[in-house]
C-alpha positions in Angstrom: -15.6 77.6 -12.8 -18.9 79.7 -12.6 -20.6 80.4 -15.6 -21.5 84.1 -15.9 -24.9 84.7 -15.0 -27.7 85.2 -17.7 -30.4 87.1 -17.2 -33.6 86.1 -19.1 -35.2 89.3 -20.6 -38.7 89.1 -21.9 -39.1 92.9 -23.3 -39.6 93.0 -26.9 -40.8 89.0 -27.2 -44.3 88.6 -28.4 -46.9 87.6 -25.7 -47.9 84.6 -27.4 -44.3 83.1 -26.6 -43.8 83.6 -22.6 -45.7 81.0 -21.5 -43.6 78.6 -23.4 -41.0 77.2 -21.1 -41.7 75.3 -18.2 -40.2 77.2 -15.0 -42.3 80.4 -16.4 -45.3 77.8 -16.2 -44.2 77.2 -12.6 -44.2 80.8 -11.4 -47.3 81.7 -13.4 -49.3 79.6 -12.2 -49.9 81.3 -8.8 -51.0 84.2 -10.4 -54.4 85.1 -11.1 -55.3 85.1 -14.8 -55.7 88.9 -14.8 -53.6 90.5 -17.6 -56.0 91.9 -20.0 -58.1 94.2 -17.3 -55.8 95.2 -15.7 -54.0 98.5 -16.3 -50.6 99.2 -17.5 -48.9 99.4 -13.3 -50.5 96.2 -12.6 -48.7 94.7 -15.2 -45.5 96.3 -14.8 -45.8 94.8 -11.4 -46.6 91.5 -12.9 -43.3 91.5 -14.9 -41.5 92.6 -12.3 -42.7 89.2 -10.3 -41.7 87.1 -13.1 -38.1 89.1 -13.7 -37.7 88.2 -10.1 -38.9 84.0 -10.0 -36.8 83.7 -13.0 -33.6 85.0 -11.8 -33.9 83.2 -8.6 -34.7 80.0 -11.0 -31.5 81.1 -12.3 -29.3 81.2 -9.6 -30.3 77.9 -8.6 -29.5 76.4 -11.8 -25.6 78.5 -11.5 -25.5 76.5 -8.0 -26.7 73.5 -9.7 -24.2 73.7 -12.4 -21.3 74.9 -10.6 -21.6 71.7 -8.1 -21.5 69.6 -11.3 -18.6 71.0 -11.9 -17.1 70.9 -9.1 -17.7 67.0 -8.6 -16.7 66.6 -12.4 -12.9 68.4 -11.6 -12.8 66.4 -8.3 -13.7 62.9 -10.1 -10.9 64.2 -13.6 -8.2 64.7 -10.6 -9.0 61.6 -9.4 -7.3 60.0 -12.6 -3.8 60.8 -11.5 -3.3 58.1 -9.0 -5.3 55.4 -11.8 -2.9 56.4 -14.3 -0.1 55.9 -11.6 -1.5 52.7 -10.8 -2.4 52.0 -15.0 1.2 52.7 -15.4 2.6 50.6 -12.7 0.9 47.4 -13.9 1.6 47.8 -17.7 5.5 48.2 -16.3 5.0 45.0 -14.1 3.4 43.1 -16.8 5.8 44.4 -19.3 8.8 43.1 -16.7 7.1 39.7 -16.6 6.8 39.1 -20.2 10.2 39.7 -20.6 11.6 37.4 -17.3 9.1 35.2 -19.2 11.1 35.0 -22.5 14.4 34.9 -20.8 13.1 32.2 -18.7 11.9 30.4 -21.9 15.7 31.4 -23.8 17.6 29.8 -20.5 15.4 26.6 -20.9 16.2 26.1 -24.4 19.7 26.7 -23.5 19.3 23.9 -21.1 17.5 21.7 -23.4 19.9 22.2 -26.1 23.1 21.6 -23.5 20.9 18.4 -22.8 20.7 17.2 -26.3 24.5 17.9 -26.8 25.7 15.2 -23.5 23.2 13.0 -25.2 25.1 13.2 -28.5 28.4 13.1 -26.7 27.0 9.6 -24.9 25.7 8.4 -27.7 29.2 8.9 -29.9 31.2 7.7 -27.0 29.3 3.8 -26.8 30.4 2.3 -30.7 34.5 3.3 -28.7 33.2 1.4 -26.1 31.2 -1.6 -27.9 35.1 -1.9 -30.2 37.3 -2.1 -27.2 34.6 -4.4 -25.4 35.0 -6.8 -28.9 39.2 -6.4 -28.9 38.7 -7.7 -25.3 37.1 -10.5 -26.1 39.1 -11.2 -29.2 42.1 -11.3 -26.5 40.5 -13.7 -24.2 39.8 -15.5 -27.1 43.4 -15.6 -27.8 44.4 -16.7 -24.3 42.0 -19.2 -24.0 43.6 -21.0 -27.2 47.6 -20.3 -25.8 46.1 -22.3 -22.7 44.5 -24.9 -24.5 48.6 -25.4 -26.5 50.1 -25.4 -23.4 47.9 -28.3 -22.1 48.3 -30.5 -25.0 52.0 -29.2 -24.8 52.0 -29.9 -21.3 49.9 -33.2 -22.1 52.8 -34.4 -24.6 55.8 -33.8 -22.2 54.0 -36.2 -20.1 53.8 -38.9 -22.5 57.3 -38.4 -23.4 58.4 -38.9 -19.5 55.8 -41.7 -19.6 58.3 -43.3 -22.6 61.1 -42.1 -20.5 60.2 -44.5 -17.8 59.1 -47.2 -20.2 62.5 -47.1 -21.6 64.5 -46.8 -18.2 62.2 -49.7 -17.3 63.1 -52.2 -20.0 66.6 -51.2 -20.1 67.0 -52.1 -17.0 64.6 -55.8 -17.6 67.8 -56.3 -20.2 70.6 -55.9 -18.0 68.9 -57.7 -15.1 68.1 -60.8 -18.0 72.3 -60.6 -19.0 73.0 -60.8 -15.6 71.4 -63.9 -15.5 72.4 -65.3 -18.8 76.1 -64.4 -17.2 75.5 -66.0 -13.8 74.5 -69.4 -15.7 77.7 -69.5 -17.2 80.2 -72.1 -16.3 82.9 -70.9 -13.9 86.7 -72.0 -13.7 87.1 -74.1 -10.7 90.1 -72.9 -8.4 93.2 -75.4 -8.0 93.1 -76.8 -4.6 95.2 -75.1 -2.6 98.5 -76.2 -1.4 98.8 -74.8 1.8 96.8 -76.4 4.7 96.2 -73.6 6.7 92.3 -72.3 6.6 93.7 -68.5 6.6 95.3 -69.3 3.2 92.3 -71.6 1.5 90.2 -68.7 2.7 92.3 -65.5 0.9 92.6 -67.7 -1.8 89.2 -68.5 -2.5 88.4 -64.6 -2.1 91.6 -63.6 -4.8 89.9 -66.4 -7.1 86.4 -65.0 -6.7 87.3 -61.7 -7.1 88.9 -61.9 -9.8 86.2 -64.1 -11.4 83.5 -61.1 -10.7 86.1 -58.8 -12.1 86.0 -60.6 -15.2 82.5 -61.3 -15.4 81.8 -57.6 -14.7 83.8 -56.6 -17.5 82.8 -59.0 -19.9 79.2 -58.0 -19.2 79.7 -54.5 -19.8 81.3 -55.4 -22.6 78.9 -57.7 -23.7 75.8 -54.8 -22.9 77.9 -52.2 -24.4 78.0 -53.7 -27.3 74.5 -54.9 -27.5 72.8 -51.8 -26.3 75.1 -49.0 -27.4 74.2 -48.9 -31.3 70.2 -48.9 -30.9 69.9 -47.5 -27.5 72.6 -44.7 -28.3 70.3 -43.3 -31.4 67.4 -43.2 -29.5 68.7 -41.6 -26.5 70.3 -39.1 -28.7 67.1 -39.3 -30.2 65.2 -38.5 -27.0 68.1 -36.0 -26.1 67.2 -34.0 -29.0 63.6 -34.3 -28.5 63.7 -33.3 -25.0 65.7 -30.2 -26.1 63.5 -29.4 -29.1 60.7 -29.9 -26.5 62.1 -27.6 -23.9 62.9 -25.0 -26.2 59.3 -25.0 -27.7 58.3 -25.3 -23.7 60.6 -22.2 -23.0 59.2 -20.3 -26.1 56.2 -21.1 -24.8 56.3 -20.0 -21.5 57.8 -16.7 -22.8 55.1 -16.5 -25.6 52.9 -16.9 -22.4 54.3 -14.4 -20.0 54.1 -12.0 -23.4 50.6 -13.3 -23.1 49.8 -12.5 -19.9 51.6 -9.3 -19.8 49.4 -8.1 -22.8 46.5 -9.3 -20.6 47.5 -7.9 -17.8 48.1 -4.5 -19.8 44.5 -4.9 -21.3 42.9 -5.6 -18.2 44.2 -2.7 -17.0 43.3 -0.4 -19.8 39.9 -1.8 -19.9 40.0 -0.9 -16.3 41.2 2.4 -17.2 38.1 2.4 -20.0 35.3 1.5 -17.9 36.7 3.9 -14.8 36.7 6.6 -17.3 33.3 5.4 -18.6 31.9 5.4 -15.6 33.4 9.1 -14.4 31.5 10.4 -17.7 28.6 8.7 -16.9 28.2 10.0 -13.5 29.7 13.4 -14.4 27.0 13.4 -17.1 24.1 12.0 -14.5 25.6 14.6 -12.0 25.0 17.2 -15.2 22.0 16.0 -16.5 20.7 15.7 -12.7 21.8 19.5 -12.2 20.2 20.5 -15.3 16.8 18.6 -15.0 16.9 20.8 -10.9 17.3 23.9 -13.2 14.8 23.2 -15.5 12.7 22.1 -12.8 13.4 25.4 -11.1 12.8 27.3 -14.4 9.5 25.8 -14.7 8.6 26.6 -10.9 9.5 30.3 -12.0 7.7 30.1 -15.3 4.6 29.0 -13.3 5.2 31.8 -10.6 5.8 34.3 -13.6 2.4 32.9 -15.3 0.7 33.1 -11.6 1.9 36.5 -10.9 0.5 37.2 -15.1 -2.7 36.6 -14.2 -2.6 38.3 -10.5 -1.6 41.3 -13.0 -3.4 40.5 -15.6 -6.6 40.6 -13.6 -5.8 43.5 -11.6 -5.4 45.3 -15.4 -9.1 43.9 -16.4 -10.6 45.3 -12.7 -8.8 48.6 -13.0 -10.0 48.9 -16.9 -13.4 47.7 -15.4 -13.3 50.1 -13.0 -12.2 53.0 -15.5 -14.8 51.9 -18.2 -17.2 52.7 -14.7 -15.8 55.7 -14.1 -16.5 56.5 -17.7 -19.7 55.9 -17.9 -20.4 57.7 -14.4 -18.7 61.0 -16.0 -20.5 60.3 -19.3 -23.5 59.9 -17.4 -23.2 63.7 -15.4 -22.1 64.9 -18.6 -25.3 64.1 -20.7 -27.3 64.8 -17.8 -25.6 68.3 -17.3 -26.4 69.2 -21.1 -29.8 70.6 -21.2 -28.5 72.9 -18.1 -25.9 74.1 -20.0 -27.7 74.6 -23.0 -30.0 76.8 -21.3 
């Protein structure tokens, strides 16, 4: 905007004070130093000269001032498109510092998820360290039931061993009365009558027969007798033994089969155990694997979010560097412009 033109009027001032400012200086100085002879026209015509060199001073100070201004509302509507730009940064950095803090929430989240698994692990091994100690226990246990059933098994031997021993010397006795029998003196046979060798023949058969008949029952007899009262006891003896012995043997073998069917069943719970312990442990490696990939992602972003910070960041400084310039440019015109306007 044009400031209103001045014009510098001198009538009225004292003569002492005109040649006090400079530009009056610079159109006086041309002139001859003539003011005091001359007459009253000459120095009409004198002002009149100095009327005119001041107001064309003048007007170049309006176009001097005006162009200031002019550059000064060209450089303040300039600041639309930095404010923009001001604006558009402090909303991008604004946006970043708060993906940043979700970013930093999400990895707590994750770390705190993390620290729960761990706690669930950690809870699950003093389960697994008891059944791992029952298990043992129960081997334990089986190893002894073998160890009875090999002595068991040990002692039926021996008492087949006796058995034999037994068999053995019974039959040592009845092979020693047969020969205390067959030293015994025998009834000789009347001669026979007839002459034919048929009849001696049958006859001596008949005799002999009968002779074997009677030594075979008087030596059954004879071992029944001896043999029947001790042997009889400890046969029974035996008998009852062996039955005792296969009933232990059969409670045993069932005690056994209860055994292995209790082993069997923990085997296959311990199988169950370490299956499931195993599913855990990969489904909390395949957990704790995704969430170290997420944490490793949240970290890439962090760093990204950090990287584009600082691109921000710095683009804030340059543009407040920048501004502070523009600042001091307009300061700069402003304080320079002041003496013009104060004139």
């Amino acid at each position: 905007m044009p400031l209103p033109r001045r014009r510098s009027s001198f009538l009225g001032q004292p003569s002492s004070e005109r040649p006090a400012t400079a530009s009056c200086g610079r159109t006086t100085a041309a002139l001859p130093p003539r003011c005091s002879p001359v007459p009253a026209s000459g120095c009409l015509m004198e002002y009149r000269d100095k009327v005119r060199a001041l107001e064309q001073l003048n007007q170049q100070l309006e176009e001097q001032i005006r162009l200031c201004l002019d550059r000064k509302a060209s450089s303040a509507g300039a600041w639309g498109p930095l404010r923009k730009d001001w604006e558009e940064v402090y909303r991008q950095v604004s946006e970043a510092i708060l993906d940043n803090a979700r970013l930093m929430l999400q990895t707590e989240n994750v770390q705190a998820s993390a620290e729960d698994f761990k706690d669930r692990y950690e809870n699950e091994q003093p389960f697994r360290k008891a059944v791992e100690e029952e298990i043992s226990s129960l081997y334990k246990v089986i190893d002894d039931a073998s160890l009875t059933k090999a002595e068991l098994e040990e002692q039926m031997e021996n008492m087949r061993a006796e058995l034999r021993n037994l068999e053995h010397n019974h039959e040592q006795d009845v092979r020693v009365l047969y020969n205390q029998m067959a030293g015994r003196e025998v009834d000789e046979p009347d001669a026979p009558i007839e002459t034919s060798l048929d009849q001696i023949l049958a006859y001596i058969r008949s005799h002999w027969e009968k002779v074997t008949e009677r030594n075979r029952a008087e030596t059954d007899s004879y071992l029944e007798c001896k043999v029947r009262a001790p042997e009889e006891e400890h046969v029974e003896a035996l008998k009852a033994e062996c039955n005792d012995t296969g009933c232990k043997i059969q409670s045993l073998q069932a005690e056994t089969e209860s055994i292995r069917a209790l082993k069997r069943g923990l085997e296959n719970s311990l199988g169950d155990a370490r299956h499931w312990h195993d599913m855990e442990v990969q489904n909390l490696a395949s957990v704790v694997a995704k969430l170290e990939a997420e944490l490793g992602d949240v970290h890439g972003e962090i760093e990204q979010q950090r990287r584009d910070y600082d691109t921000l960041l710095s683009n804030k400084q340059r543009l407040e560097q920048e501004i502070g310039m523009y600042h001091g440019i307009l300061d700069g015109e402003e304080s320079r412009f002041k003496p013009a306007e104060m004139l």
